[in-house]
One Martini backbone bead per residue (centre of mass of N, CA, C, O) as a GRO file, in nm:
protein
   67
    1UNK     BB    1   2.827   1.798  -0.680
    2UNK     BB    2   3.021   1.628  -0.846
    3UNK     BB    3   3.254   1.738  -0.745
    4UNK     BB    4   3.241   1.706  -0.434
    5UNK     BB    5   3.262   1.373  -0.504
    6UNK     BB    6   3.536   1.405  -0.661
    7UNK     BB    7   3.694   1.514  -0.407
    8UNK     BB    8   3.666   1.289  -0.177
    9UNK     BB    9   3.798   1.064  -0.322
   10UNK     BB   10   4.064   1.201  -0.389
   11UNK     BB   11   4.123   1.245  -0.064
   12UNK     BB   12   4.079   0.917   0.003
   13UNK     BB   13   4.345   0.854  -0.144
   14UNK     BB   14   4.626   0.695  -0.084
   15UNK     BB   15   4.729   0.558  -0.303
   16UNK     BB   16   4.814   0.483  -0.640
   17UNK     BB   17   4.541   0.307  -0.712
   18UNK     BB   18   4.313   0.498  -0.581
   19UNK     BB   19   4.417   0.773  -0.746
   20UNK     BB   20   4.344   0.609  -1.030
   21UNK     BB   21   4.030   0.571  -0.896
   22UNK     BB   22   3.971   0.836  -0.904
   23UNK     BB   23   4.022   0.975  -1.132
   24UNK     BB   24   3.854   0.841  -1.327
   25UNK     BB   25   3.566   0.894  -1.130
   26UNK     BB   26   3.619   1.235  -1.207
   27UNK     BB   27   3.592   1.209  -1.502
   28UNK     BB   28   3.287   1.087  -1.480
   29UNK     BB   29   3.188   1.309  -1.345
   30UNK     BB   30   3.311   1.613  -1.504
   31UNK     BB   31   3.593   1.669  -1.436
   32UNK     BB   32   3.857   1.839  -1.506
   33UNK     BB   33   4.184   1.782  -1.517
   34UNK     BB   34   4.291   2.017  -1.415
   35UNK     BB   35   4.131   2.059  -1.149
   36UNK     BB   36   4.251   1.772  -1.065
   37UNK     BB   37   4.552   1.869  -1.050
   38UNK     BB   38   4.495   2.116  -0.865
   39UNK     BB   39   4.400   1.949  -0.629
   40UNK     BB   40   4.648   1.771  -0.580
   41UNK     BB   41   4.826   1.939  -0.509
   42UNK     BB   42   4.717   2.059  -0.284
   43UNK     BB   43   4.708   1.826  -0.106
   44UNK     BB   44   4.997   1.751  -0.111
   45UNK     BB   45   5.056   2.023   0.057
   46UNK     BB   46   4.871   1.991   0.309
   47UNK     BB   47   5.002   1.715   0.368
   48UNK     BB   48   5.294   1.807   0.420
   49UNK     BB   49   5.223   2.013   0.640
   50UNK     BB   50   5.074   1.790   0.844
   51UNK     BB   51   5.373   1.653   0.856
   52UNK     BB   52   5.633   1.666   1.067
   53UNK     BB   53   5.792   1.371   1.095
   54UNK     BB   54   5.909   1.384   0.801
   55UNK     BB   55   6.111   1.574   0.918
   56UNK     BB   56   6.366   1.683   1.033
   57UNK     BB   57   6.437   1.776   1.324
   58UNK     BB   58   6.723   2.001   1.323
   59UNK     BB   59   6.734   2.105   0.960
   60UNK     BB   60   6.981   1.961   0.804
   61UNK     BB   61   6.985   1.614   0.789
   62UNK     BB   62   7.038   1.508   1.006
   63UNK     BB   63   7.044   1.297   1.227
   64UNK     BB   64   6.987   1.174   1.560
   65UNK     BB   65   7.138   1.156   1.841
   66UNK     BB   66   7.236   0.896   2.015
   67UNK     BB   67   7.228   0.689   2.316
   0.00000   0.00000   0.00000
């Protein structure tokens, strides 16, 4: 149960300071450090996957002609 207590903060934090008293207190909470590693890079994959409007409209890396 304190895992997904830990999983939950974790998931919640947007911020670099909100992200490392995440840490904190999943670490207090007794998630091991590697597992917390671990859920954050997961993290940061699927959220990178939800936003399409971050990447290249194009995919060359060009911005888009404007009118």
């Amino acid at each position: 149960m304190a895992n997904e207590i830990a999983k939950l903060l974790l998931e919640h934090a947007e911020t670099f300071l909100d992200r490392a008293q995440a840490v904190e207190a999943a670490l207090s909470l007794g998630m091991p450090l590697s597992e917390i590693e671990t859920y954050l890079d997961w993290l940061d994959q699927t959220r990178s996957l939800r936003r399409p409007e971050d990447k290249p409209n194009s995919g060359n890396g060009q911005r888009p002609a404007e009118d």
